[in-house]
GUVOPA-143872 format. One record per residue (C-alpha): residue in one letter; x, y, z. Coordinates in steps of 0.001 Angstrom, whole numbers, padded with zeros to 6 digits, always signed. Layout:
aXYZ
...
***
This chain:
x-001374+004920-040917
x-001902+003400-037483
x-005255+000979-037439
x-006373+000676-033960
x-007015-002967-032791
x-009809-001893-030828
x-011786+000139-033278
x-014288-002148-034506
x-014829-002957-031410
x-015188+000080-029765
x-018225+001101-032420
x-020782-001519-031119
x-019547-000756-027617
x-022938-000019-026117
x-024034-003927-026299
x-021556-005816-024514
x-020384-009327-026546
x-019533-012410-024917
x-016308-013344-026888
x-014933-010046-026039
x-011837-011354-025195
x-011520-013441-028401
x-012110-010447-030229
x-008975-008181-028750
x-006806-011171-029674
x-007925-011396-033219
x-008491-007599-033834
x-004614-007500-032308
x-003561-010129-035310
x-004984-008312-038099
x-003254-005337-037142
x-000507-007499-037547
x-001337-008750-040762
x-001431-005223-041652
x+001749-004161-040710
x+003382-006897-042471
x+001581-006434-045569
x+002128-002722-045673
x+006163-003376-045311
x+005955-005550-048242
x+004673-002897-050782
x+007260-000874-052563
x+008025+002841-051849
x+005436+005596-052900
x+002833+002117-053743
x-000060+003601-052783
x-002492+000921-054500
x-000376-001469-052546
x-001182+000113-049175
x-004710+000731-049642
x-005097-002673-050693
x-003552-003665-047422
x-005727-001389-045232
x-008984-002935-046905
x-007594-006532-046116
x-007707-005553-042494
x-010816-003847-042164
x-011962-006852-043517
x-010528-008985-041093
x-011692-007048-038242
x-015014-007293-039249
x-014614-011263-039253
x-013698-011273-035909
x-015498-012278-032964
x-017544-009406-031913
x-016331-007589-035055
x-018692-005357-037569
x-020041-009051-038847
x-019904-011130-035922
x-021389-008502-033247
x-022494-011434-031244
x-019360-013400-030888
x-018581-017079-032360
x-022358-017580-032256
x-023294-014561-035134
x-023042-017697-037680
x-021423-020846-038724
x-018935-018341-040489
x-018501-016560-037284
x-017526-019653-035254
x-015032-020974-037926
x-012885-017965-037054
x-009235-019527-036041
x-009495-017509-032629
x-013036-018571-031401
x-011049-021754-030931
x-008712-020272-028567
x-010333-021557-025604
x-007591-022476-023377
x-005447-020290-021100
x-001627-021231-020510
x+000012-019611-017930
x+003456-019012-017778
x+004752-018463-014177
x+008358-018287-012817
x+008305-021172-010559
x+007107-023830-013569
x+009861-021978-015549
x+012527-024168-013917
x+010902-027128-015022
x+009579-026161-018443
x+006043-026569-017744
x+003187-024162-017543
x-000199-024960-016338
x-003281-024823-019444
x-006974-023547-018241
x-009285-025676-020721
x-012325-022692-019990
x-014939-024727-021804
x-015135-027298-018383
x-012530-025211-016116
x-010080-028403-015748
x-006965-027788-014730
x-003551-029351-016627
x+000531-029114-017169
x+001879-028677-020550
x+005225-028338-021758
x+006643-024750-022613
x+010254-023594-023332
x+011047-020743-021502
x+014635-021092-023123
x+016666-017904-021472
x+013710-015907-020815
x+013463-013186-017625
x+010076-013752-017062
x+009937-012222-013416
x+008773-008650-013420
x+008478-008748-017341
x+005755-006699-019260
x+003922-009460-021400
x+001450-007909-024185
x-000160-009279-026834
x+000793-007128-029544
x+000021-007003-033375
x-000940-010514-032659
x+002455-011462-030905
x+002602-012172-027306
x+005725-010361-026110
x+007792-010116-022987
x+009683-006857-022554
x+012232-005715-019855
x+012406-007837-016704
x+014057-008255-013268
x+017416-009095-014241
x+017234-007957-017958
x+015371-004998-017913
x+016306-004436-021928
x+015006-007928-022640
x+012486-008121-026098
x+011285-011680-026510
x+007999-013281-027445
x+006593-017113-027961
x+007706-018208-031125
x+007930-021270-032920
x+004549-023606-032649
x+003802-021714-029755
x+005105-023414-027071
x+008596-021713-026650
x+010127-018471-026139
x+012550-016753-028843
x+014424-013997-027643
x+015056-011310-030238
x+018269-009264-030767
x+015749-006651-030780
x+016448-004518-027324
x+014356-001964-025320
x+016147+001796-025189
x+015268+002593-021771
x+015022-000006-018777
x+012334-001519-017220
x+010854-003623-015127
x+007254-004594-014856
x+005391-006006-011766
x+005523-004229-008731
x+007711-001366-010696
x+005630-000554-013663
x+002594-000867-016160
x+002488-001782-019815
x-000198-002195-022618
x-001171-001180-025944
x-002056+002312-026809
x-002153+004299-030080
x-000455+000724-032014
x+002513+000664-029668
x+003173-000321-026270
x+003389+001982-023620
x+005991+001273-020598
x+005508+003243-017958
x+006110+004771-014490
x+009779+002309-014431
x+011935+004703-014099
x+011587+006377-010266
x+014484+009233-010804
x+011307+010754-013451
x+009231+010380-010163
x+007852+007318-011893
x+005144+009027-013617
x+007015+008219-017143
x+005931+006610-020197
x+007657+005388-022918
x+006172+003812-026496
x+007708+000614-027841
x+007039-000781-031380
x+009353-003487-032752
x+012492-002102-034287
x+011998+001467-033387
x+013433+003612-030827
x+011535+004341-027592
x+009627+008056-027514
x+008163+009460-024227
x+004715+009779-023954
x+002794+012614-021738
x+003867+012715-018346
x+001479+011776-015494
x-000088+013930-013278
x+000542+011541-010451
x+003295+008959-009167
x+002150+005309-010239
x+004744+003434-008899
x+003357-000416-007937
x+000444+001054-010480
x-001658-001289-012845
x-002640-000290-016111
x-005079-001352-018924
x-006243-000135-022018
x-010021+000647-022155
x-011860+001444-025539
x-007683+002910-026753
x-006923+004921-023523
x-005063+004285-020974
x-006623+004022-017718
x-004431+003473-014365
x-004861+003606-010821
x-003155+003541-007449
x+000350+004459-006532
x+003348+004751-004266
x+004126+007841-004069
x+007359+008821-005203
x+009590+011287-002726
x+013067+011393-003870
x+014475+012078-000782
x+012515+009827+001006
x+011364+012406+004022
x+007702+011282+004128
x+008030+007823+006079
x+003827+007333+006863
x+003121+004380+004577
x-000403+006268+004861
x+000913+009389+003051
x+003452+008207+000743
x+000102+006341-001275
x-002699+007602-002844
x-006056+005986-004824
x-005868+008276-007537
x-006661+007062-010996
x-005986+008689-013999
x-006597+008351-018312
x-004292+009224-021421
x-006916+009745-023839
x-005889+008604-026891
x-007210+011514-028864
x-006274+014433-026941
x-003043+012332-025442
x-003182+014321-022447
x-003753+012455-018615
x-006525+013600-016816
x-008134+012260-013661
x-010804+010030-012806
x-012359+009447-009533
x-010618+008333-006501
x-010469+004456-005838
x-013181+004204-002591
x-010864+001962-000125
x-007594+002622+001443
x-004874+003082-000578
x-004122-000474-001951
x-001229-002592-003861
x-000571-005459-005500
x-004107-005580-007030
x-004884-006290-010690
x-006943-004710-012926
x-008634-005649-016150
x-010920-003592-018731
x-013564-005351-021305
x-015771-002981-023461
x-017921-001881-020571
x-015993-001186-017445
x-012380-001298-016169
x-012309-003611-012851
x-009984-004124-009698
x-009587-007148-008150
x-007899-007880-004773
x-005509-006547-003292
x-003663-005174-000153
x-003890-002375+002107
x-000946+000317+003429
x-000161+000313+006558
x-002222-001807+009738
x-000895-004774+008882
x-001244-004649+005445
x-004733-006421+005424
x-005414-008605+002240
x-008547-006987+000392
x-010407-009886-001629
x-013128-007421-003033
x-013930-006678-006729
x-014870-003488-008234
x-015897-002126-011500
x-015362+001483-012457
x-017503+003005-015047
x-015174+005781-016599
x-018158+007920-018162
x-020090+008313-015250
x-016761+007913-012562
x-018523+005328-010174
x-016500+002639-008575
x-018935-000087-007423
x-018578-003046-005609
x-019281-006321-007390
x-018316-009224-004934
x-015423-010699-003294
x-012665-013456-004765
x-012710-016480-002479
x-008686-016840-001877
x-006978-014729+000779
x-003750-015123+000275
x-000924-012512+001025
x+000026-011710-002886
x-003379-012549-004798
x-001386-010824-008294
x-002268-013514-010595
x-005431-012596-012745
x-006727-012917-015935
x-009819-011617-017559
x-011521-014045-019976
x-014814-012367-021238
x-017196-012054-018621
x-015210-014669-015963
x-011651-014024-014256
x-009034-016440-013182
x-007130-015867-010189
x-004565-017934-008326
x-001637-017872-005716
x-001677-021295-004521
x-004898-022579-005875
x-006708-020984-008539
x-010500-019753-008859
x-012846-018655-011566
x-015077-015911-010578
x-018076-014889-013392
x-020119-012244-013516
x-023878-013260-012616
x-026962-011605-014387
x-027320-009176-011305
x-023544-007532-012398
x-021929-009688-009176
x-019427-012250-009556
x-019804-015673-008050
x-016321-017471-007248
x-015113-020654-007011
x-012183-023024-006708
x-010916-024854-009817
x-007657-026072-008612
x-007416-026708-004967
x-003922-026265-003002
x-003077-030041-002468
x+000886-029903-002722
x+002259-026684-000279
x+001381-024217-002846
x+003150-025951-005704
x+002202-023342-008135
x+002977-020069-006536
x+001845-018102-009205
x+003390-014542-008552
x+002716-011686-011699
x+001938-015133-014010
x+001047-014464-017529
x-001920-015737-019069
x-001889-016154-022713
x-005078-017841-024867
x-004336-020483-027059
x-005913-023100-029079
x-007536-025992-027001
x-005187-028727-026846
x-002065-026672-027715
x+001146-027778-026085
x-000001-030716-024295
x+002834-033693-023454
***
C-alpha cells in the first residue's frame, strides 16, 4: 500500500490553509511512520498492517491543515501542540557556507536573519536533489557524486551519508528536477543521451524504475509536485547533434503534468514570456508559481516577475515582481503564503489580500555578496535548532 502524503490535504483543497507548508512536512513524516511500522510486522500480518495504516490516517488528520486541523496550528490548542507547527525557522544549506560549516537560519516569525552551525561532513551539495521525503530531508546525486544518497541525520544539524547509492546518475540544478510523486522520488530529465525527457523513481533501498517519458526536453527544467502530480515547465531543448545553434530555437515554454492517476504526461499551457532559465518554481494547494528568472538570447535579461499558474483552468497570471536583480536569482523557498529568495541578500515576498506579492529585503548585501546562495536548500526546522 502506498499512502500519499498529500491526500488529506488534497480533500479540503478548495479552502486554502495558512500552515500549508507545515502540513506537507508533517503529512511527509507520517508516511514515514508508516513505512517503518509496516516493516516491523511479520510476514502475511495483516492485523499488523492495518493497524499501521489506521495509525497514519490518524496522524494525518492531526496535522496542520489535516482532516482535524483544517485551519492550521490555530484549529485548537491541540492543533498548535503539533511538533511541526513549531517548525518555524528555515536553515539553508548553501555551498559557499559549506566550507565553513555554517548555514544561515530564517527565524519567519520576525524575518531575522542568523548563522548556525551545520556539518556538511563529505556531502556534494552542489547540483544535489534535496527532498523531504517520508519525513527525511535527503540529498541525492550531485556535481561530483552524481550516485550520492545522504540526508541530515543525527540532532539535525549534520549530514550522514548512507551506503545506500542511486542506480542511475544524476545531477540536479541546472541538469535536472526531483520531487515526490506516487511515495517515491522522481529524478528526472538528467540523463541528456534519453534527450533528457527521463524519469526515474527512487525509494530508499530499492532499485531505480523509469517512469513515463516526457513529451518534451526539460533540460535546465524545474519541477514540483502539485495536489500528487508532477507539474514542470521550461526547457533546453535537447538536439543530439547539436545542429540548431539559435539560443531562440533550441528553448521552449512548454509545461507539462504526470498525473498521478493516469501516469501519463500531458500538456499544460505555454509559459507567457520568452523562453526563460534558471527560474524556480513552487506549488501550495492552490496554484503552482514561477519566480524569476532569465531570458534566452539578447543578453540574457534577468526577469524578476512572479507568476501563478492555475492548472484547472491553464492561466498563467502575473502576480508582482521580486525586488533583487541579480544575474542567478535560483535561491527560493516557499513558506505558506510568503517566499524567500536570495543571491546576495535575501527578500521575503508575501502574497497580499489582492493575490499580489509585496517584497522586501531581510538581509541586505553588506559584505561583497558573502552568501552567494546558488541552488541553496531550504529545510524547516524547529525555532532555535542548531544555533552556536
Amino acid at each position: 500500500m502506498r499512502l500519499s502524503v498529500s491526500f488529506l490535504l488534497a480533500s479540503s483543497s478548495a479552502q486554502s490553509c495558512d500552515d500549508f507548508t507545515l502540513g506537507q512536512r508533517c503529512q511527509s513524516a507520517c508516511n514515514g511512520d508508516f513505512y517503518r511500522c509496516q516493516d516491523s510486522c511479520d510476514n502475511g500480518d495483516f492485523t499488523c498492517v492495518t493497524r499501521c495504516e489506521a495509525e497514519s490516517l490518524d496522524c494525518q488528520s492531526a496535522c496542520p491543515c489535516g482532516a482535524n486541523c483544517p485551519q492550521g496550528c490555530s484549529t485548537s490548542e491541540t492543533c498548535g501542540g503539533n511538533k511541526f507547527c513549531s517548525y518555524t525557522s528555515i536553515m539553508v544549506l548553501n555551498p559557499k557556507q559549506h566550507f565553513r560549516d555554517q548555514a544561515l537560519a530564517i527565524n519567519t516569525l520576525d524575518d531575522s536573519v542568523s548563522e548556525v552551525v551545520f556539518d556538511y561532513k563529505f556531502l556534494d551539495l552542489e547540483d544535489a536533489c534535496s527532498v523531504i521525503f517520508r519525513g527525511e530531508s535527503y540529498f541525492l546525486g550531485g556535481y561530483q557524486r552524481t550516485r550520492q544518497v545522504a540526508k541530515i541525520g543525527g540532532e539535525g544539524c549534520e549530514v550522514e551519508v548512507l551506503d545506500d547509492r542511486l542506480s542511475v546518475d544524476h545531477q540536479d540544478g541546472v541538469f535536472g528536477s526531483c520531487s515526490v510523486f506516487d511515495d517515491q522520488v522522481a529524478l528526472c530529465f538528467a540523463v541528456e543521451n534519453e534527450e533528457s525527457k527521463t524519469c526515474f523513481a527512487w525509494e530508499p533501498g530499492m532499485r531505480q524504475t523509469q517512469l513515463p517519458t516526457a513529451n518534451e526536453s526539460h533540460d535546465w527544467a524545474e519541477m514540483v509536485n502539485f495536489r500528487g502530480s508532477l507539474f514542470t515547465k521550461y526547457s533546453w531543448f535537447f538536439n543530439q547533434e547539436e545542429t540548431i545553434s539559435d539560443p531562440e530555437i533550441r528553448c521552449h515554454g512548454k509545461s507539462e503534468i504526470l498525473d498521478v492517476g493516469s501516469k501519463k504526461w500531458t500538456n499544460g499551457t505555454d509559459f507567457p514570456i520568452s523562453p526563460l532559465r534558471g527560474h524556480m518554481m513552487t506549488a501550495d494547494d492552490q496554484f503552482v508559481y514561477v519566480l524569476a528568472g532569465k531570458t534566452i538570447g539578447g543578453g540574457a535579461a534577468l526577469i524578476p516577475s512572479a507568476y501563478k499558474y492555475d492548472v484547472s483552468s491553464g492561466i498563467w497570471s502575473e502576480i508582482g515582481s521580486l525586488i533583487q536583480r541579480s544575474s542567478w536569482l535560483n535561491s527560493v523557498t516557499q513558506f505558506n503564503s510568503s517566499w524567500y529568495a536570495g543571491y546576495c541578500a535575501l527578500e521575503k515576498a508575501t502574497l497580499d489580500e489582492n493575490g499580489m506579492i509585496d517584497s522586501e529585503i531581510i538581509l541586505p548585501d553588506n559584505n561583497n555578496c558573502y552568501m552567494e546562495l546558488y541552488y541553496a536548500t531550504f529545510v524547516e526546522i524547529p525555532a532555535g535548532k542548531c544555533q552556536a
